[in-house]
Backbone as CSV, one residue per row, in Angstrom:
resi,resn,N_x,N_y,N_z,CA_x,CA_y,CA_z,C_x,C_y,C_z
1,UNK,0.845,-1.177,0.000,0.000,0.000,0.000,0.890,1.240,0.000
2,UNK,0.974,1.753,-1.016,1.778,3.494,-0.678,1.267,4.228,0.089
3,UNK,2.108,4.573,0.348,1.945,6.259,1.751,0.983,7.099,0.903
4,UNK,0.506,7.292,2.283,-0.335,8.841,1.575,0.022,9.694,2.345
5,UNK,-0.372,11.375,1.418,0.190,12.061,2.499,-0.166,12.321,3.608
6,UNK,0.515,13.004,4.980,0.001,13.129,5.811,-1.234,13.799,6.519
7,UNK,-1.375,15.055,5.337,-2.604,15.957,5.757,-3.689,14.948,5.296
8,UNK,-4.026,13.975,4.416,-4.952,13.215,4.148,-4.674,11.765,5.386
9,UNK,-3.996,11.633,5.613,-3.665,10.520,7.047,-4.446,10.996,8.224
10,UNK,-4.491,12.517,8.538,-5.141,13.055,9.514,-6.268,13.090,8.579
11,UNK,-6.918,13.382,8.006,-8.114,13.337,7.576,-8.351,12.220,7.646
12,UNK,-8.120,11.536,7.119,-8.812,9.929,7.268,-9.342,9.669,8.884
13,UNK,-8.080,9.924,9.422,-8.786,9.299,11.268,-9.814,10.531,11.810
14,UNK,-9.669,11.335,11.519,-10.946,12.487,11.845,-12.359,11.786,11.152
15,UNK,-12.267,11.741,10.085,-13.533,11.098,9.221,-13.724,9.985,9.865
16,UNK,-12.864,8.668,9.807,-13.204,7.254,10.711,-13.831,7.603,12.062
17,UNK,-13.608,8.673,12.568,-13.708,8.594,14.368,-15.466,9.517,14.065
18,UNK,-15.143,10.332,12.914,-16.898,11.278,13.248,-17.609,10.174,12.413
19,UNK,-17.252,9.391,11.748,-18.243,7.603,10.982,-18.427,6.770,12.437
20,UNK,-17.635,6.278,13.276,-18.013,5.446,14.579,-18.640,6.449,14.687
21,UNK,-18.872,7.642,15.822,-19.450,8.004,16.592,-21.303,8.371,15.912
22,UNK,-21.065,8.670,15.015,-22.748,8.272,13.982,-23.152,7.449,14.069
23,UNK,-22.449,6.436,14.021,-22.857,4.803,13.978,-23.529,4.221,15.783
24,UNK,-22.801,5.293,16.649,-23.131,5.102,17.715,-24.342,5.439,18.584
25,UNK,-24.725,6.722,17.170,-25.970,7.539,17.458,-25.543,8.816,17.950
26,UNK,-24.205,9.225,17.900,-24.125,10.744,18.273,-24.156,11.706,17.431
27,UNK,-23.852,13.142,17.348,-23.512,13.930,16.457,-21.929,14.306,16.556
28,UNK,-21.453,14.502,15.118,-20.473,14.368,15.290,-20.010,15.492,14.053
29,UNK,-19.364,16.725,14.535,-19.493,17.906,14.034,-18.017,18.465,13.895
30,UNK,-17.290,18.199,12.482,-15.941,18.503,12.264,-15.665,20.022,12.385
31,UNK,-14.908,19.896,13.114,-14.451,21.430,12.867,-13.545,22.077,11.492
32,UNK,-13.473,22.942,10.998,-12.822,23.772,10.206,-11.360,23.379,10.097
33,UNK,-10.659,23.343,9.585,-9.532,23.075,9.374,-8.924,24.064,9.621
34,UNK,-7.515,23.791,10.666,-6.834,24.752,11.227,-7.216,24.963,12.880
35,UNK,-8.261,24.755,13.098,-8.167,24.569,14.664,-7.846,24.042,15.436
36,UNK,-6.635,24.629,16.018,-5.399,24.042,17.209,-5.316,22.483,17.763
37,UNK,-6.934,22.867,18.466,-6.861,21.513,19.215,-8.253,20.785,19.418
38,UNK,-9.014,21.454,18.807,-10.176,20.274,18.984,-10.458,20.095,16.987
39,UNK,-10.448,18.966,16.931,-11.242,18.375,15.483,-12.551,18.040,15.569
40,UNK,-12.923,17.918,16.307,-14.163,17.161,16.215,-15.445,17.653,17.768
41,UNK,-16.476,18.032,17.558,-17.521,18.522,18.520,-18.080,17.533,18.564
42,UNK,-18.408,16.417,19.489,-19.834,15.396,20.115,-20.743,15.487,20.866
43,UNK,-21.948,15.420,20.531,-22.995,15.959,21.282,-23.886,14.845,21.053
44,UNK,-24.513,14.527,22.227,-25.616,13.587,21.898,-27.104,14.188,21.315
45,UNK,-27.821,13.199,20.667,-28.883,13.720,20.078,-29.173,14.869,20.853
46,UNK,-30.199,14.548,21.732,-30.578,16.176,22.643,-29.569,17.638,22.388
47,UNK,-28.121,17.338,22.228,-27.595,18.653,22.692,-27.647,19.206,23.988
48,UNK,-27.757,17.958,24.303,-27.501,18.701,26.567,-26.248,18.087,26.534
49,UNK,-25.709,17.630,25.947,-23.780,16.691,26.446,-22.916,17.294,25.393
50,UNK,-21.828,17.970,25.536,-20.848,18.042,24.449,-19.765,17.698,24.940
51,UNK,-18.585,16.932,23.915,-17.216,16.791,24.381,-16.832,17.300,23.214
52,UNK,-15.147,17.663,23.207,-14.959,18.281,22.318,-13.235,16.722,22.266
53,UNK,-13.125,16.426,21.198,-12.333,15.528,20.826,-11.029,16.136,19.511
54,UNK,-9.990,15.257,19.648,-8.454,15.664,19.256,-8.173,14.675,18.524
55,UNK,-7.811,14.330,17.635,-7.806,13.266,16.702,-6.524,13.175,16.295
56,UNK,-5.651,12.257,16.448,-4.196,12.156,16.505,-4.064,10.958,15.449
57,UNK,-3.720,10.754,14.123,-3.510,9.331,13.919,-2.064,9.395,12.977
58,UNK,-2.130,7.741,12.498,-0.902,7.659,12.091,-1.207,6.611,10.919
59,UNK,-0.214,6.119,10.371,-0.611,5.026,9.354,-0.256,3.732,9.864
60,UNK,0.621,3.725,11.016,1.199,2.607,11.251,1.943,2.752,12.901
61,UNK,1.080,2.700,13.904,1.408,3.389,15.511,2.410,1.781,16.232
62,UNK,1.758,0.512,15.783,2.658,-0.616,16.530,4.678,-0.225,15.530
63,UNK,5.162,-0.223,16.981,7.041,-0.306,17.074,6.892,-2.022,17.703
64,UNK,7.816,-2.892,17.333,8.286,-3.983,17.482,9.846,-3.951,18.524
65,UNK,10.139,-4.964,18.667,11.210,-5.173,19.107,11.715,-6.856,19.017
66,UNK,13.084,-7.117,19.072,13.196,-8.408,18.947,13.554,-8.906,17.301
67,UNK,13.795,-10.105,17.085,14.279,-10.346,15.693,13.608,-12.132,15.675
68,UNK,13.109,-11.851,14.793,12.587,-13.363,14.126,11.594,-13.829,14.985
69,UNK,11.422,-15.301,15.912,10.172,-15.286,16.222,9.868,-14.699,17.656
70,UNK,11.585,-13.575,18.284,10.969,-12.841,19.140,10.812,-11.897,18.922
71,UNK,10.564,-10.978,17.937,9.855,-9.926,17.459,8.413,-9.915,17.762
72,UNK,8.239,-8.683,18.721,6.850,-8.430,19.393,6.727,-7.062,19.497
73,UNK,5.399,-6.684,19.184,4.850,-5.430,19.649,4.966,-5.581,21.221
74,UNK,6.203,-4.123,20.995,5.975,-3.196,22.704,5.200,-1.578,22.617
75,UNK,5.281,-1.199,21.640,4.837,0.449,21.869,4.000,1.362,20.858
76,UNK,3.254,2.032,20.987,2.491,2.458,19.837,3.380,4.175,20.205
77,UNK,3.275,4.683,18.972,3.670,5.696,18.406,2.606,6.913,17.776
78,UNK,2.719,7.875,18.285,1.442,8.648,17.746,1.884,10.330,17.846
79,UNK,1.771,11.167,16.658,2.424,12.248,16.242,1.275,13.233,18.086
80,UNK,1.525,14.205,18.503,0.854,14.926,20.005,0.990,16.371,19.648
81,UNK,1.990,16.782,19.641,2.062,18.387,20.187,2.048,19.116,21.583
82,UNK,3.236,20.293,21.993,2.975,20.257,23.220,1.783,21.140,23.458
83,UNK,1.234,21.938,22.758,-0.382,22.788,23.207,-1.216,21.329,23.532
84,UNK,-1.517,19.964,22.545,-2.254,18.890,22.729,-1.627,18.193,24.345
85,UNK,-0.515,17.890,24.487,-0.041,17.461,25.715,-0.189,18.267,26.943
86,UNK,-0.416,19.277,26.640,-0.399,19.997,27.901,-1.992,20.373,28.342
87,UNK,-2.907,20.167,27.811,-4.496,20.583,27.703,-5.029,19.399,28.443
88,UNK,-5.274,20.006,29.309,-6.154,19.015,30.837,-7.143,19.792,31.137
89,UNK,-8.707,18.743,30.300,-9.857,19.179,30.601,-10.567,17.624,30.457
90,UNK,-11.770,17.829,31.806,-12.761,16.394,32.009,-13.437,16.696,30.526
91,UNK,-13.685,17.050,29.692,-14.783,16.947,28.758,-13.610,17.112,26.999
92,UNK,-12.873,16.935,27.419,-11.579,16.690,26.594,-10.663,15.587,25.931
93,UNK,-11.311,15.184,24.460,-10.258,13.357,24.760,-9.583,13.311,23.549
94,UNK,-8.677,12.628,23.531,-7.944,12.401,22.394,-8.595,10.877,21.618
95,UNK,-8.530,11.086,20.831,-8.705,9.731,19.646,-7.374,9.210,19.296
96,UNK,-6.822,8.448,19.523,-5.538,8.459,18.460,-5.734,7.408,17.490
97,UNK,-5.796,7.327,16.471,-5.727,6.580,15.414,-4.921,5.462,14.830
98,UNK,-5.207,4.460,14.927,-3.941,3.574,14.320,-4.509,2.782,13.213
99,UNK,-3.971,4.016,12.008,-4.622,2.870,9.955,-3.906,1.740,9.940
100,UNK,-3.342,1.482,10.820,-2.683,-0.241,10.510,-1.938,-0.326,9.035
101,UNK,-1.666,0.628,8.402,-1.037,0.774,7.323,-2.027,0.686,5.871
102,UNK,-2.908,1.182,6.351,-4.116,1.684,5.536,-4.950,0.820,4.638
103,UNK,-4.593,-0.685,4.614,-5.127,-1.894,3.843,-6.052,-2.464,4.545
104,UNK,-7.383,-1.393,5.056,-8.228,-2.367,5.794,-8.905,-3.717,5.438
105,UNK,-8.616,-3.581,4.299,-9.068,-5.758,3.663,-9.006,-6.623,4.843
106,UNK,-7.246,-6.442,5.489,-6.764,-7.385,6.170,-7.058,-6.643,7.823
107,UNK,-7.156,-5.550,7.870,-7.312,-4.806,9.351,-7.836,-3.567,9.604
108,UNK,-8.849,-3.557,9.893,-9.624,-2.218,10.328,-8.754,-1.089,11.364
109,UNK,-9.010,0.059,11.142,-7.813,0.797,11.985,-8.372,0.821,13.563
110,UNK,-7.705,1.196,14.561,-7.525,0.844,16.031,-7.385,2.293,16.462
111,UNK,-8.605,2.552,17.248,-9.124,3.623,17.804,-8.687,3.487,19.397
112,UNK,-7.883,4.485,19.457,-7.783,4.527,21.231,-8.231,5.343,21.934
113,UNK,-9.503,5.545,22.392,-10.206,6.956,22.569,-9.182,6.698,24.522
114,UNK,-8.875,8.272,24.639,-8.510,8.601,26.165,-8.646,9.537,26.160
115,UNK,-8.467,9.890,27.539,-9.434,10.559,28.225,-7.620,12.022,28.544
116,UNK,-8.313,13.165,28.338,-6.676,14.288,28.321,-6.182,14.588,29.701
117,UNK,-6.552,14.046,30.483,-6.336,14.178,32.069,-4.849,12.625,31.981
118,UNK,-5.744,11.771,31.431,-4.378,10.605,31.047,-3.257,11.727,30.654
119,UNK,-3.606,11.646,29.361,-2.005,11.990,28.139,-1.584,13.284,29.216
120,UNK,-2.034,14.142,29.484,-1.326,15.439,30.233,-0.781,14.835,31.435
121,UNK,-1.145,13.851,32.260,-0.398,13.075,33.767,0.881,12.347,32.549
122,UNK,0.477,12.051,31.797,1.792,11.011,31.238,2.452,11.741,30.599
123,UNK,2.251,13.093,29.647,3.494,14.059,29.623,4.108,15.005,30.258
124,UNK,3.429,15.127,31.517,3.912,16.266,32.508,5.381,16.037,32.696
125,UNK,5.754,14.909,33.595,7.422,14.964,33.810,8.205,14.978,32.815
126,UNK,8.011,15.206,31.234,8.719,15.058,30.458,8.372,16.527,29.630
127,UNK,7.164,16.778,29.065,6.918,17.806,27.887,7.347,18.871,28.014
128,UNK,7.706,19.619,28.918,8.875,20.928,28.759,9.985,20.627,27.975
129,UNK,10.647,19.440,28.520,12.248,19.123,28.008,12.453,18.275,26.512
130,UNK,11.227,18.771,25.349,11.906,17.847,24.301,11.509,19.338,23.683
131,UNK,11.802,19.302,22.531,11.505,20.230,21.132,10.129,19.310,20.221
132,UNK,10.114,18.000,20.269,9.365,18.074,18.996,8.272,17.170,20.180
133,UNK,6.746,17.122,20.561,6.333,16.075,21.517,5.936,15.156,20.592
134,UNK,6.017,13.460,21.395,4.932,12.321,20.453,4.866,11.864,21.458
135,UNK,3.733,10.760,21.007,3.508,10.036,22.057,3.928,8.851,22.229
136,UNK,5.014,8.449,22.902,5.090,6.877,22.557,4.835,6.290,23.859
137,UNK,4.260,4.939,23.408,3.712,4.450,25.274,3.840,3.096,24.711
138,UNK,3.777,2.697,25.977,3.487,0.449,25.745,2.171,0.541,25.722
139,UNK,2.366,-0.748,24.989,0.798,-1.044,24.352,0.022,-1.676,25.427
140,UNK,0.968,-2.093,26.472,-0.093,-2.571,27.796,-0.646,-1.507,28.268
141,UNK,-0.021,-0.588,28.597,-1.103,0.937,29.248,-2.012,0.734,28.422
142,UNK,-2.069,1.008,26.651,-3.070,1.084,25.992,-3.822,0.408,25.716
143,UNK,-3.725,-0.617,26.430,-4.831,-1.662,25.803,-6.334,-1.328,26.547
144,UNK,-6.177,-0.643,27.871,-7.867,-0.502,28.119,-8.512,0.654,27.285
145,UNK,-7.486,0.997,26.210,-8.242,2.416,25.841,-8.811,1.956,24.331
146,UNK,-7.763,0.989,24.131,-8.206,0.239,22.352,-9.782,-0.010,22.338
147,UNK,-10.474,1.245,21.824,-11.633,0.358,20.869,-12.824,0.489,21.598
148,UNK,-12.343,1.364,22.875,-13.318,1.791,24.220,-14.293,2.981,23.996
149,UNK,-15.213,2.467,23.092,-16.335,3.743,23.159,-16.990,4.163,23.940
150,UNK,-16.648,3.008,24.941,-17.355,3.559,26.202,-16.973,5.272,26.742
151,UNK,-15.972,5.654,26.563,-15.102,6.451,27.223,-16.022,7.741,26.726
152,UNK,-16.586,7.722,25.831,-17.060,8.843,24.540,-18.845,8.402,25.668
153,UNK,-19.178,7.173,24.942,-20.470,7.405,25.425,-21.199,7.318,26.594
154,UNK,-20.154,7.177,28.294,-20.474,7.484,29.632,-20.432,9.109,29.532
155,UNK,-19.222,10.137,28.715,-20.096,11.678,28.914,-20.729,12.145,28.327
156,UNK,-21.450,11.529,27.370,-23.132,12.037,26.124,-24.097,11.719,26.893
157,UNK,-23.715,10.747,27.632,-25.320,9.732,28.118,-25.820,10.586,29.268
């Protein structure tokens, strides 16, 4: 599968994440292109619940380690920013996206919805001291967040 570019890579996981959340029964209201830090407005039918969501993806977030048959996923990888790392709000979540290398035939992409009170506790001791932020974490932290719509639809409900 060739690369695509990246401004269409972020488009893609913005579009995938406002397609689930329709599918879920919410509204799901893209923002304008160019706005800092929220992509995406969710509101449940009524319009009494809004979260406002950050959509982070990549084409390919699993890093390996090991050679031959001990080669194993340890860490997912995901482009952040420090304005995105540093933004700690309850009604605030990141999506991060993983296209699995964009051939969904064989794999649908891997949604990690969390919650920005996480990612801001997990870049605090570090995000002053780099120049460029990402996110890299083990995939065991992430596994309660893989695929958890719950996270989205306990603050609509």
């Amino acid at each position: 599968m060739p690369k695509i570019p990246s401004k269409l890579t972020g488009l893609a996981g913005e579009h995938y994440v406002a397609y689930k959340l329709s599918c879920l029964g919410f509204i799901a209201a893209m923002t304008r292109e160019g706005s800092p830090t929220v992509d995406i407005l969710a509101s449940n039918i009524e319009g009494s619940k809004t979260i406002a969501i950050q959509v982070k993806t990549t084409d390919w977030a699993t890093r390996t380690k090991g050679k031959g048959k001990n080669k194993k996923p340890y860490q997912l990888q995901f482009p952040l920013g420090y304005k995105s790392a540093t933004n700690k709000n309850d009604n605030y979540i990141f999506t991060f996206v993983d296209l699995n290398g964009v051939d969904w035939d064989e794999k649908e992409p891997e949604v990690y919805i969390v919650p920005s009170n996480f990612v801001y506790d997990y870049c605090k001791p570090w995000v002053d001291n780099v120049k460029m932020v990402r996110f890299h974490i083990d995939i065991d932290i992430m596994e309660q967040y893989k695929n958890n719509w719950e996270i989205i639809e306990s603050k609509l409900k």
